[in-house]
N, CA, C and O atoms as a Maestro MAE file, in Angstrom:
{
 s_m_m2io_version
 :::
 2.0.0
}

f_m_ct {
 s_m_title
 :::
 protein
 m_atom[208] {
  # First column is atom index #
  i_m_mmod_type
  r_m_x_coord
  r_m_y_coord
  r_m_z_coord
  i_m_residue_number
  s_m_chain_name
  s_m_pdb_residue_name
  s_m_pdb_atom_name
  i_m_atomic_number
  :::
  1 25 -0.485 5.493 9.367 1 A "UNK " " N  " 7
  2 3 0.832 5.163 9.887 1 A "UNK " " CA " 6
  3 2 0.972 3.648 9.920 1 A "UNK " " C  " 6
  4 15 -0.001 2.968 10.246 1 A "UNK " " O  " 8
  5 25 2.242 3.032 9.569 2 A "UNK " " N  " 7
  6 3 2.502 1.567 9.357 2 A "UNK " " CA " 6
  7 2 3.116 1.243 10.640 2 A "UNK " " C  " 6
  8 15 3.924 2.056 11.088 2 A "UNK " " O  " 8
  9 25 2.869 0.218 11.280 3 A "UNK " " N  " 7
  10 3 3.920 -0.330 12.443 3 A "UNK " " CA " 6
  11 2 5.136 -0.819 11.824 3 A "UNK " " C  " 6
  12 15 5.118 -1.071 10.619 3 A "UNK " " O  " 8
  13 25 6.050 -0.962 12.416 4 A "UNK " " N  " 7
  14 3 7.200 -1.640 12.858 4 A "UNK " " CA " 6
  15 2 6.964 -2.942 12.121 4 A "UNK " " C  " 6
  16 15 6.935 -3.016 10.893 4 A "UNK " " O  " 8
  17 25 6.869 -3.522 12.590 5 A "UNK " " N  " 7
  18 3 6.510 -4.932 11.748 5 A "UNK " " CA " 6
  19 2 5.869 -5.105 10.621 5 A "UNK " " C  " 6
  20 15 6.175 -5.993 9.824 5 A "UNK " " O  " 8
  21 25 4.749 -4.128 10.411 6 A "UNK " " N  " 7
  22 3 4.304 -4.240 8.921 6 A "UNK " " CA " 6
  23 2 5.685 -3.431 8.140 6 A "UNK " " C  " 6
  24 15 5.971 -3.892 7.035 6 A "UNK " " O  " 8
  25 25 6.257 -2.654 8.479 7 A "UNK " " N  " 7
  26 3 7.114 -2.192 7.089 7 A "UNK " " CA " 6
  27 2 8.098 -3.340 7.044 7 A "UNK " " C  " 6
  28 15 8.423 -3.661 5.901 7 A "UNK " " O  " 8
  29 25 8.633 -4.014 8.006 8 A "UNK " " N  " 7
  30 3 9.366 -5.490 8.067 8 A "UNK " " CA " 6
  31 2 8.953 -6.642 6.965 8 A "UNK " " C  " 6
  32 15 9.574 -7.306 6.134 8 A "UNK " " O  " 8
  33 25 7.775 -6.551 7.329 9 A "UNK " " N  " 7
  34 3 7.291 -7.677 6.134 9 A "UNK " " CA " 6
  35 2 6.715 -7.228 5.059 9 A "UNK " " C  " 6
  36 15 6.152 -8.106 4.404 9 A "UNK " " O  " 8
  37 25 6.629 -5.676 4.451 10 A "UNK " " N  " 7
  38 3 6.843 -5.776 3.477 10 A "UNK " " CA " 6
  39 2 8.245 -5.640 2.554 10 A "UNK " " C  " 6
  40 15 8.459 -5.643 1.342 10 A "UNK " " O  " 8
  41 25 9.057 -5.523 3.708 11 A "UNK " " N  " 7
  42 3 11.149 -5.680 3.026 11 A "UNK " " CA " 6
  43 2 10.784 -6.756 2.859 11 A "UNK " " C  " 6
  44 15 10.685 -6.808 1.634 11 A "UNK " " O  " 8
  45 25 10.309 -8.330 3.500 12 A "UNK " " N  " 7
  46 3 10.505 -9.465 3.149 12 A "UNK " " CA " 6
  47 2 9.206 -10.206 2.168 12 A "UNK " " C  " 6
  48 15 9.108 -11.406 1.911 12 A "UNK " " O  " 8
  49 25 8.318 -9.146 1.745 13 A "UNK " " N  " 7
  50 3 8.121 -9.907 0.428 13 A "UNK " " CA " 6
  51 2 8.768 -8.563 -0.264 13 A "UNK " " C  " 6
  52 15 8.161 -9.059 -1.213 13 A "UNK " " O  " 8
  53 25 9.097 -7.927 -0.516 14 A "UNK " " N  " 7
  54 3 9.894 -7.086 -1.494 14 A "UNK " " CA " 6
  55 2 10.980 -7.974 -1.953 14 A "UNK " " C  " 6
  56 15 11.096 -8.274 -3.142 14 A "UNK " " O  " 8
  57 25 11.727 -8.373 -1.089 15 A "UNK " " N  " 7
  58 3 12.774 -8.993 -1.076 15 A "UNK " " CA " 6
  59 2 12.645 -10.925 -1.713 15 A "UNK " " C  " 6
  60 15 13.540 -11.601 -2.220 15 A "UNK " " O  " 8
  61 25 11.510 -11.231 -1.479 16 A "UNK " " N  " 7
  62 3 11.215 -12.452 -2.038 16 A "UNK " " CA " 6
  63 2 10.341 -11.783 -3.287 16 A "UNK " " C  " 6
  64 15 10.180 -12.674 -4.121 16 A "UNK " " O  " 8
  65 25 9.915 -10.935 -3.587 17 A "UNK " " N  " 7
  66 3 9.435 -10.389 -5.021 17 A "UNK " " CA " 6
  67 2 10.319 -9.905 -6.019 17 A "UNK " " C  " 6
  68 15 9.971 -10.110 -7.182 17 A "UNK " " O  " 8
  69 25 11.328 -9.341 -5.831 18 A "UNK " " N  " 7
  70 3 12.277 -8.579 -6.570 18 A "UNK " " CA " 6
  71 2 13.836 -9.034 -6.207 18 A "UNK " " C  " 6
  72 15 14.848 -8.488 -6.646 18 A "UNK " " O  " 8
  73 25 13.789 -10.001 -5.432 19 A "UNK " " N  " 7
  74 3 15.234 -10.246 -4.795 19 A "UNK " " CA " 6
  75 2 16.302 -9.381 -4.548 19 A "UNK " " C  " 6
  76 15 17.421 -9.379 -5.060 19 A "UNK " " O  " 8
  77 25 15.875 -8.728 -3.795 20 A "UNK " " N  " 7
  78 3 16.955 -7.399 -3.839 20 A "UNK " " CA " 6
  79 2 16.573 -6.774 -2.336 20 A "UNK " " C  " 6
  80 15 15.361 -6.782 -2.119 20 A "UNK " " O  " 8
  81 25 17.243 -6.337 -1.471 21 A "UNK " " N  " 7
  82 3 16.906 -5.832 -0.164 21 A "UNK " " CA " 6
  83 2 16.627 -4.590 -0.033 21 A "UNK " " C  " 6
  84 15 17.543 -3.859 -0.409 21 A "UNK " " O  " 8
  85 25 15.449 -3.914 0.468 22 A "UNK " " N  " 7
  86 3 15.075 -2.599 0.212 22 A "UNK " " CA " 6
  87 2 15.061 -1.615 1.621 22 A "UNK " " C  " 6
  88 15 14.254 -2.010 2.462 22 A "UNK " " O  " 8
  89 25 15.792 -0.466 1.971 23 A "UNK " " N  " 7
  90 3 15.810 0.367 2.852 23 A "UNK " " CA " 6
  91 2 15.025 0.144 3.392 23 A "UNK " " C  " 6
  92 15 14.064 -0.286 2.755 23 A "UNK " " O  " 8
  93 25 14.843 0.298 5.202 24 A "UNK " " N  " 7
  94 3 13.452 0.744 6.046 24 A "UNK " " CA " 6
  95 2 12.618 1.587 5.462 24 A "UNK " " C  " 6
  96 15 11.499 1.442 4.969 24 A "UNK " " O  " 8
  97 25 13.567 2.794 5.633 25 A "UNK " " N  " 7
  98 3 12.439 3.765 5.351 25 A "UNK " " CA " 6
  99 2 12.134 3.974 3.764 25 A "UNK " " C  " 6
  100 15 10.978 4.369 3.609 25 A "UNK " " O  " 8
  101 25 12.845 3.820 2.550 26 A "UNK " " N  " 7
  102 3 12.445 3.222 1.387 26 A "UNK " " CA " 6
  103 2 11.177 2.079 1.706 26 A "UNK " " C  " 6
  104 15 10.294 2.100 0.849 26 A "UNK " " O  " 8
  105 25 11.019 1.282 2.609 27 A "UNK " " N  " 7
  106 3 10.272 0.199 2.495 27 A "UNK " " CA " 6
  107 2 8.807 1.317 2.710 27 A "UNK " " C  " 6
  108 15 7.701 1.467 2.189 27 A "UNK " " O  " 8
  109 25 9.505 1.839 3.646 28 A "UNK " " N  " 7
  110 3 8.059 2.530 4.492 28 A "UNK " " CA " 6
  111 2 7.470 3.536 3.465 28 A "UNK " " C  " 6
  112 15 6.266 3.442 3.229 28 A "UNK " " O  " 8
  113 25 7.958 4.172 3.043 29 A "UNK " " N  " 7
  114 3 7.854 5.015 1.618 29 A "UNK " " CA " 6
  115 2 6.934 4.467 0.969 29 A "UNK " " C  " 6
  116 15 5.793 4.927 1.019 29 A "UNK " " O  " 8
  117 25 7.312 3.113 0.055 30 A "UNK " " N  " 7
  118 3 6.448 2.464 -0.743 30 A "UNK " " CA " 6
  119 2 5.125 1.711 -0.486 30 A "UNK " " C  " 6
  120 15 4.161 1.480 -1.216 30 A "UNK " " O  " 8
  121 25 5.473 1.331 1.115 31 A "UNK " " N  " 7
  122 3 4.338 0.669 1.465 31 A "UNK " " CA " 6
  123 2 3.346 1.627 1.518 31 A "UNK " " C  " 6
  124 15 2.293 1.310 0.966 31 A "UNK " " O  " 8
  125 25 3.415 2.967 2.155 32 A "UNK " " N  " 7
  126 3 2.576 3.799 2.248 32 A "UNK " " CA " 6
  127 2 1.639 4.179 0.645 32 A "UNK " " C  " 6
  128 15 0.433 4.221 0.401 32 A "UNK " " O  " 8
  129 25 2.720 4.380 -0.104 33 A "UNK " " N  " 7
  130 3 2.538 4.838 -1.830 33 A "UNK " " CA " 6
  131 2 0.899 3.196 -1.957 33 A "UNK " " C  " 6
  132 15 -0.324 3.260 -2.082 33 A "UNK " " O  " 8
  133 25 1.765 2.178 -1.845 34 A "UNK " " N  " 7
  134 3 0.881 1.067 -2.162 34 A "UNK " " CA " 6
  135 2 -0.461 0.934 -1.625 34 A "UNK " " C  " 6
  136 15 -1.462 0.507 -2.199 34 A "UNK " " O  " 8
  137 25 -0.263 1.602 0.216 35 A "UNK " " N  " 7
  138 3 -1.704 1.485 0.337 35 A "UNK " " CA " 6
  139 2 -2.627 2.430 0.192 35 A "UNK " " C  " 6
  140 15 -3.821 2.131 0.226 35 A "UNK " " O  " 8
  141 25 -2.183 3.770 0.002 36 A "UNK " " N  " 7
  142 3 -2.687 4.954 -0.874 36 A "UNK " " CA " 6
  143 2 -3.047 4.640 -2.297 36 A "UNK " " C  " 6
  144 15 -3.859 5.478 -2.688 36 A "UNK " " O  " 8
  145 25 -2.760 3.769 -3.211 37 A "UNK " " N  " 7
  146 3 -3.409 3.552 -4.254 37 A "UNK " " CA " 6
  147 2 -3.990 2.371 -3.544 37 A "UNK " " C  " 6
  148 15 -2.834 2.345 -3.123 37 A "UNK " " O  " 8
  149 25 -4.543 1.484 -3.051 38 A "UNK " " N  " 7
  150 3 -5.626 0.384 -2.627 38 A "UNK " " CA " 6
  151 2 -6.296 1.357 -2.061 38 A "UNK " " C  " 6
  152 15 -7.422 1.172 -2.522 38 A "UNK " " O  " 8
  153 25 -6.374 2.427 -1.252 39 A "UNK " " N  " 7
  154 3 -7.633 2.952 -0.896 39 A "UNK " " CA " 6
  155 2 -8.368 3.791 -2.225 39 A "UNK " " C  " 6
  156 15 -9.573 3.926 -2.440 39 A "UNK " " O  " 8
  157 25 -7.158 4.321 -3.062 40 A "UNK " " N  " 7
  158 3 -8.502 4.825 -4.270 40 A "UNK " " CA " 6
  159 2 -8.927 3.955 -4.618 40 A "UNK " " C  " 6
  160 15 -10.152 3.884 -4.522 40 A "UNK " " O  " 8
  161 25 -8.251 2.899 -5.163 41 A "UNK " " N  " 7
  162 3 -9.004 2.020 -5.980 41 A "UNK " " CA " 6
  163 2 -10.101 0.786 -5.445 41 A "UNK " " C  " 6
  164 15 -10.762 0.161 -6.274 41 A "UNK " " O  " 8
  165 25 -10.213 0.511 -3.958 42 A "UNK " " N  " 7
  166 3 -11.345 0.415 -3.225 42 A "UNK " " CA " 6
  167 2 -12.219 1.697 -2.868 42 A "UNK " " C  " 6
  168 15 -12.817 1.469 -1.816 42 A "UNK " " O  " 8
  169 25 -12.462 2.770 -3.291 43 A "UNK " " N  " 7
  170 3 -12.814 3.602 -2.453 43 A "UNK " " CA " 6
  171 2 -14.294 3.668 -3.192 43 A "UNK " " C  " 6
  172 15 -14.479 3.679 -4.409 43 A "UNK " " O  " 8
  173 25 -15.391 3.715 -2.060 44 A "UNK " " N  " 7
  174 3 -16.527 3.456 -2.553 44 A "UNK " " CA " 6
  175 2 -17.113 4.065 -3.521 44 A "UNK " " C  " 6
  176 15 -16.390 5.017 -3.818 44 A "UNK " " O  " 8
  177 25 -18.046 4.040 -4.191 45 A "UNK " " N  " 7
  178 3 -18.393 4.940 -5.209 45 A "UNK " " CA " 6
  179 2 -19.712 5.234 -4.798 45 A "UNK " " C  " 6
  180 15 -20.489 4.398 -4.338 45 A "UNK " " O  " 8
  181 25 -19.884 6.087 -4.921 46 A "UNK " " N  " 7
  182 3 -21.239 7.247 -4.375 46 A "UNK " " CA " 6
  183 2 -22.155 7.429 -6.120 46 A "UNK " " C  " 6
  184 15 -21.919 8.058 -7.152 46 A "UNK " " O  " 8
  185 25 -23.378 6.369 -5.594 47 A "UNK " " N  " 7
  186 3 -23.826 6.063 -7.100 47 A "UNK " " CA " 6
  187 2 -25.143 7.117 -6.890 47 A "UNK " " C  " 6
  188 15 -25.768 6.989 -5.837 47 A "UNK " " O  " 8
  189 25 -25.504 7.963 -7.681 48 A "UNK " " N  " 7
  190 3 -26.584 9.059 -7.426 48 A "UNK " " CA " 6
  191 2 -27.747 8.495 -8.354 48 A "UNK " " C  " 6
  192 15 -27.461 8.054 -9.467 48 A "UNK " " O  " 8
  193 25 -29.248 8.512 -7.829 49 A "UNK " " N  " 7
  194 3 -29.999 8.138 -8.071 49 A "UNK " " CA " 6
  195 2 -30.621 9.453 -9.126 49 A "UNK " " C  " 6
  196 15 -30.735 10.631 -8.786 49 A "UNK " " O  " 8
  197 25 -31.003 8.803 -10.603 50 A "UNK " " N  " 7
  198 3 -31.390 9.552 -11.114 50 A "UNK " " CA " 6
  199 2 -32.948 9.809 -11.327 50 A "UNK " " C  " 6
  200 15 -33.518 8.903 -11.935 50 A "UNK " " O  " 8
  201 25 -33.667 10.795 -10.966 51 A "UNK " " N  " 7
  202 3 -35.285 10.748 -10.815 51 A "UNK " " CA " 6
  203 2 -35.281 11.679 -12.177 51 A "UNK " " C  " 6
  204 15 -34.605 12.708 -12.188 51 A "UNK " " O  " 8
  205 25 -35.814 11.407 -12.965 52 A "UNK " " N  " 7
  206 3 -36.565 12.103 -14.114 52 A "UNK " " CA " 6
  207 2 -37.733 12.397 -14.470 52 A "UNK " " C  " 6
  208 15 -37.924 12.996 -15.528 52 A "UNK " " O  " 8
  :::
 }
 m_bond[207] {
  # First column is bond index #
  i_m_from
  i_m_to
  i_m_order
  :::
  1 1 2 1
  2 2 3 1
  3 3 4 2
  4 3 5 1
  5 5 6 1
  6 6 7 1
  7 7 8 2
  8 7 9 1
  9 9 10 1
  10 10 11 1
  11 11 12 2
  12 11 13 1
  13 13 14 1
  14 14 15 1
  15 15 16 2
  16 15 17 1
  17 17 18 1
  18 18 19 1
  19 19 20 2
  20 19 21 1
  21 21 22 1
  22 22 23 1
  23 23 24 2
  24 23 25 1
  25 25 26 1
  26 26 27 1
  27 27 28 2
  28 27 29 1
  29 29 30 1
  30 30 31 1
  31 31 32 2
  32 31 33 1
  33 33 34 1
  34 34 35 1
  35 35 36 2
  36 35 37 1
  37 37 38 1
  38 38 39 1
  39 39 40 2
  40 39 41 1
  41 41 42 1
  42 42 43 1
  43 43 44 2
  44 43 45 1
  45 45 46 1
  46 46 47 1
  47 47 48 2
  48 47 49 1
  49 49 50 1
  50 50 51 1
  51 51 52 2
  52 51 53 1
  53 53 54 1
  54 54 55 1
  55 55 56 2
  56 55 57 1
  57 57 58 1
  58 58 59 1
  59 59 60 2
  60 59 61 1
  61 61 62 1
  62 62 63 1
  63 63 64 2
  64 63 65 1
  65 65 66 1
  66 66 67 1
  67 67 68 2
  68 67 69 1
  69 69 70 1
  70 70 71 1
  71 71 72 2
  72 71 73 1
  73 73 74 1
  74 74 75 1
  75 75 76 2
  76 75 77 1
  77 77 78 1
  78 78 79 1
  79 79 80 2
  80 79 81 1
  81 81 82 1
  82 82 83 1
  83 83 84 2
  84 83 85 1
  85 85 86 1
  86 86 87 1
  87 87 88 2
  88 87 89 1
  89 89 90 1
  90 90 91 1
  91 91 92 2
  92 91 93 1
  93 93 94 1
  94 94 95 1
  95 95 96 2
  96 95 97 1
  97 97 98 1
  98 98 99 1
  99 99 100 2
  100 99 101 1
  101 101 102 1
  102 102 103 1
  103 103 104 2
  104 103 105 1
  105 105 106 1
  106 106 107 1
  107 107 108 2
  108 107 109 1
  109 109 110 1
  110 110 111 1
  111 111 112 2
  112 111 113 1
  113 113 114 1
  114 114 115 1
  115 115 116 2
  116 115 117 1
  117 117 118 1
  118 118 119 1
  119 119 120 2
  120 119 121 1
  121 121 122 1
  122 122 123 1
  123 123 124 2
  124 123 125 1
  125 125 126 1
  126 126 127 1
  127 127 128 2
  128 127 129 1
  129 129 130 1
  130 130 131 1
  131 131 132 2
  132 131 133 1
  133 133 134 1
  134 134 135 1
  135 135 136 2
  136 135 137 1
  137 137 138 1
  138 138 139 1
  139 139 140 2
  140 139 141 1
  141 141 142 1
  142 142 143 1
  143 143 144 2
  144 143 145 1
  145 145 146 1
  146 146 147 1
  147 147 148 2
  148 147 149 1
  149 149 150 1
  150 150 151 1
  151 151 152 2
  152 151 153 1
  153 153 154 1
  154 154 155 1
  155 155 156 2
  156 155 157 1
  157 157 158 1
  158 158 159 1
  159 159 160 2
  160 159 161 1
  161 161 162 1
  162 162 163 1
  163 163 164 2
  164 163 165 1
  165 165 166 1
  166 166 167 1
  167 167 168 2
  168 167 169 1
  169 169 170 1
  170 170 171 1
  171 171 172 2
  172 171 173 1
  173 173 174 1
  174 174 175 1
  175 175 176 2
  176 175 177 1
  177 177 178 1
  178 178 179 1
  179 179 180 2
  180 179 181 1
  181 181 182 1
  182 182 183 1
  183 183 184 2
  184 183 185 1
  185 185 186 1
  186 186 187 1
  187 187 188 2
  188 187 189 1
  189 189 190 1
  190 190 191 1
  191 191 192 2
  192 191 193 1
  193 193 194 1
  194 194 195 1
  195 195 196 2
  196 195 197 1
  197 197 198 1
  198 198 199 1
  199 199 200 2
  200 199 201 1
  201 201 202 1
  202 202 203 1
  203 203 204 2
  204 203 205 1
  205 205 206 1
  206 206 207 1
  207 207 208 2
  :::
 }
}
């Protein structure tokens, strides 16, 4: 869940990125989408040790 203020500032770099003003809950939408792909793509990798 995003606070209040984080979906705020991401309207205002949306808005200084794309110049264009983007819905709350559009904001909140995407921010969520954005940090759902940063957690796959940080998400640790489980390296298995191979014994032969």
């Amino acid at each position: 869940m995003l606070s209040e203020r984080a979906i705020l500032e991401f309207q205002q770099l949306y808005r200084k990125k794309f110049g264009e003003d983007i819905a709350f809950n559009k904001a909140k939408e995407e921010a969520l989408k954005l940090l759902k792909l940063f957690q796959l793509i940080f998400k640790p990798i489980n390296h298995e040790k191979n014994e032969s």
